[in-house]
C-alpha positions as a printed NumPy array, in Angstrom:
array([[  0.   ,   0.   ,   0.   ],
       [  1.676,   3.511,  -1.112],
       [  0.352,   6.576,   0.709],
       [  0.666,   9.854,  -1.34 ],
       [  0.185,  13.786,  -0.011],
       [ -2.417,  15.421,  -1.736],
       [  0.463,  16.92 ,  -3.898],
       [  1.076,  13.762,  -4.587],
       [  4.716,  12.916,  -3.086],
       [  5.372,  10.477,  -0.482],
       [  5.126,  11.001,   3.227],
       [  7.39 ,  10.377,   5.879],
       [  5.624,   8.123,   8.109],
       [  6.229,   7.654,  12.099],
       [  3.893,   5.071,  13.946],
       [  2.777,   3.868,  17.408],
       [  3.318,  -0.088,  18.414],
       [  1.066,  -1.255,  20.635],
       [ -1.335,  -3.656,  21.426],
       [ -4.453,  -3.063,  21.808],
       [ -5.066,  -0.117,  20.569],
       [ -8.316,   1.357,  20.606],
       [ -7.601,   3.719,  23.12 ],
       [ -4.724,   5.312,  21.879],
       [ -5.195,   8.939,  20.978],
       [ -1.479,  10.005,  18.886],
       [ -2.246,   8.938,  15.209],
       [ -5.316,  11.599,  15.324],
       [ -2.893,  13.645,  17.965],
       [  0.479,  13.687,  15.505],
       [ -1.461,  14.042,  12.019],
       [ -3.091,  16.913,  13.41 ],
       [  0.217,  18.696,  14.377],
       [  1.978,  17.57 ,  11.052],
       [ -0.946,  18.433,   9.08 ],
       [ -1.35 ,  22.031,  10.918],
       [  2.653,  22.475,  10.106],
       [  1.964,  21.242,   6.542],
       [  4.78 ,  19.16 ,   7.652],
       [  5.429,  15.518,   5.05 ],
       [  4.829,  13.138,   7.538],
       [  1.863,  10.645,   8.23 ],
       [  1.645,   8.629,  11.883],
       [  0.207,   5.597,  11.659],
       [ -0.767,   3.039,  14.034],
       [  0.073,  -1.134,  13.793],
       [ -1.866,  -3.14 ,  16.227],
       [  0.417,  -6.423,  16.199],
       [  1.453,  -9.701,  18.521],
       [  4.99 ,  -9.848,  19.597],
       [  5.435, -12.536,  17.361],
       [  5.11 ,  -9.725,  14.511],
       [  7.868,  -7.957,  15.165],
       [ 10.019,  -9.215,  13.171],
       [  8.301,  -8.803,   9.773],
       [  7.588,  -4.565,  11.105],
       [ 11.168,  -3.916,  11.314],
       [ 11.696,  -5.839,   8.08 ],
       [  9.085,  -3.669,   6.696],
       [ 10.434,  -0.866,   8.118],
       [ 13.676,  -1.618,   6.349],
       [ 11.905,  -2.083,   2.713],
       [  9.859,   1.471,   3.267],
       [  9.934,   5.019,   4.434],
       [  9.164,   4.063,   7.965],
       [ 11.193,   6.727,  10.138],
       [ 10.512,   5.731,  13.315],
       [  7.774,   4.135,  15.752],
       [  6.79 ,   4.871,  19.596],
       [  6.329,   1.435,  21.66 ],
       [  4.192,   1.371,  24.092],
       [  1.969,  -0.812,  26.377],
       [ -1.313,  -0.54 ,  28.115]])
């Protein structure tokens, strides 16, 4: 999946870790501040097991991922 700006380039993208997380607040909390800023970035958020780690930071590695906050309930 490739996520474009509306001028059509390629964001940054940061992202939270955690599981669950329906009560996390910072994708609508960061994309707010980087869209206010009309900074490039996009924060996403990836609900995962443990056992996925491995295949994120794989991902990571393949894409523009900059960076991800961990966190736990």
């Amino acid at each position: 999946m490739a996520f474009t700006l509306d001028n059509g380039t390629a964001p940054k993208i940061f992202g939270i870790i955690r599981n669950p997380l329906k009560n996390s607040l910072s994708a609508k909390l960061y994309n707010s501040i980087f869209e206010k800023q009309k900074l490039p970035f996009v924060y996403l958020p990836f609900e995962l097991e443990a056992s996925s780690l491995k295949n994120l930071l794989l991902t990571m590695r393949l894409t523009d991922v900059e960076s991800l906050n961990v966190t736990a309930p």
